[in-house]
C-alpha positions as CSV (number, residue, x, y, z in Angstrom):
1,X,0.0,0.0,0.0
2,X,2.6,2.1,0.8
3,X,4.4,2.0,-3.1
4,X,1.1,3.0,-4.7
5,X,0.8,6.0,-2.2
6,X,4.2,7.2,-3.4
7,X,3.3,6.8,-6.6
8,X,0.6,8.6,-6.5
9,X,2.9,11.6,-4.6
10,X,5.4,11.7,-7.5
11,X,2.7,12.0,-9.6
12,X,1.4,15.0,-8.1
13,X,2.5,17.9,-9.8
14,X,5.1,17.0,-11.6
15,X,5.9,18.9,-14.8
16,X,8.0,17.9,-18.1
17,X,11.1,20.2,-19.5
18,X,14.1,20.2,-20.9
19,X,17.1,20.7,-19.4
20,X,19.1,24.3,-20.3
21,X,22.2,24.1,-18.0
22,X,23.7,21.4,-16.0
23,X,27.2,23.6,-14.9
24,X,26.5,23.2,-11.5
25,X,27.3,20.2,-9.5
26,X,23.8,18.1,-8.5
27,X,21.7,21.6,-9.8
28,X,20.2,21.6,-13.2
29,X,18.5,24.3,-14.9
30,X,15.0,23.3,-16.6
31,X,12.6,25.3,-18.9
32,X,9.5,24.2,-18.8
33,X,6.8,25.3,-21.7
34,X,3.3,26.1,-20.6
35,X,0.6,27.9,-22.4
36,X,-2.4,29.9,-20.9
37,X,-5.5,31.3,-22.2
38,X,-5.7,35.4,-21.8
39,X,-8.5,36.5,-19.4
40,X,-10.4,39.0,-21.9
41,X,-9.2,38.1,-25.4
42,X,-8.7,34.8,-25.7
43,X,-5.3,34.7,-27.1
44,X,-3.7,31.7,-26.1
45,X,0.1,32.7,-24.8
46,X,3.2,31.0,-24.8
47,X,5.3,30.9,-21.6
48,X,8.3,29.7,-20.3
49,X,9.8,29.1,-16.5
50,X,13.0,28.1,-15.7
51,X,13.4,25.3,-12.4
52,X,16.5,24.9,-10.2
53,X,16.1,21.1,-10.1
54,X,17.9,18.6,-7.9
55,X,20.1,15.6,-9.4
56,X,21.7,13.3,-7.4
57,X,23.3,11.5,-9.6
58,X,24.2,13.9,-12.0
59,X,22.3,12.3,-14.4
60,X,21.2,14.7,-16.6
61,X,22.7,17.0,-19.1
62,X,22.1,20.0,-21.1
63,X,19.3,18.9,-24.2
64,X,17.5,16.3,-22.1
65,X,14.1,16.0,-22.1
66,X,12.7,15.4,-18.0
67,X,10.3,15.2,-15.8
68,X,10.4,16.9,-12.4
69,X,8.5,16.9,-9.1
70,X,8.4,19.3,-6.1
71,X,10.0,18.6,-3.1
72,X,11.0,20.4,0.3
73,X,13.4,23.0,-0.2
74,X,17.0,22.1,-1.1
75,X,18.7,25.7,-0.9
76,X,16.6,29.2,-1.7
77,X,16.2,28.4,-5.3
78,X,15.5,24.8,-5.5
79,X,12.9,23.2,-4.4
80,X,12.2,20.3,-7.4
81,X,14.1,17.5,-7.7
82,X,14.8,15.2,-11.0
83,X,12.0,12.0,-11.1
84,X,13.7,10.6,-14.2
85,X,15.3,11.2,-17.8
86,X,12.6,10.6,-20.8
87,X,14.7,11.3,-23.4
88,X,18.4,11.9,-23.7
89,X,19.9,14.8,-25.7
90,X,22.1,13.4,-29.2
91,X,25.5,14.2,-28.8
92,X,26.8,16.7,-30.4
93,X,30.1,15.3,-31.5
């Protein structure tokens, strides 16, 4: 019981992004796109915000596509943490 109720946490809030700077040691930069509908014209508009994630492993790097989930604060700016790696960036060789 105890594995589905986690799963159902990770779940919660979680966003997907891609990763724009992994410089820092376990801290990665991610942009995530979102899209809103404005309040008196209708216009849909096309946002972006930029996470201070948390990696472990340093598992990430700059051009992947992830999905991240909120957590308790790590430091004054980051408060996600990395769930997984959905797609890895080609190398750019």
């Amino acid at each position: 019981m105890n594995t589905t109720a986690t799963t159902k946490r990770e779940l919660t809030g979680t966003k997907v992004g891609v990763v724009t700077s992994d410089k820092r040691d376990k801290t990665r930069t991610v942009e995530v796109d979102y899209q809103f509908r404005h309040p008196k014209y209708g216009k849909y508009i096309a946002r972006q915000l930029r996470y201070h994630i948390h990696d472990e492993q340093n598992s990430s790097k700059t051009g992947d596509r992830v999905e991240i989930a909120p957590c308790r604060p790590y430091s004054k700016t980051k408060s996600w943490r990395l769930l997984r790696v959905l797609q890895s960036a080609p190398d750019a060789e």
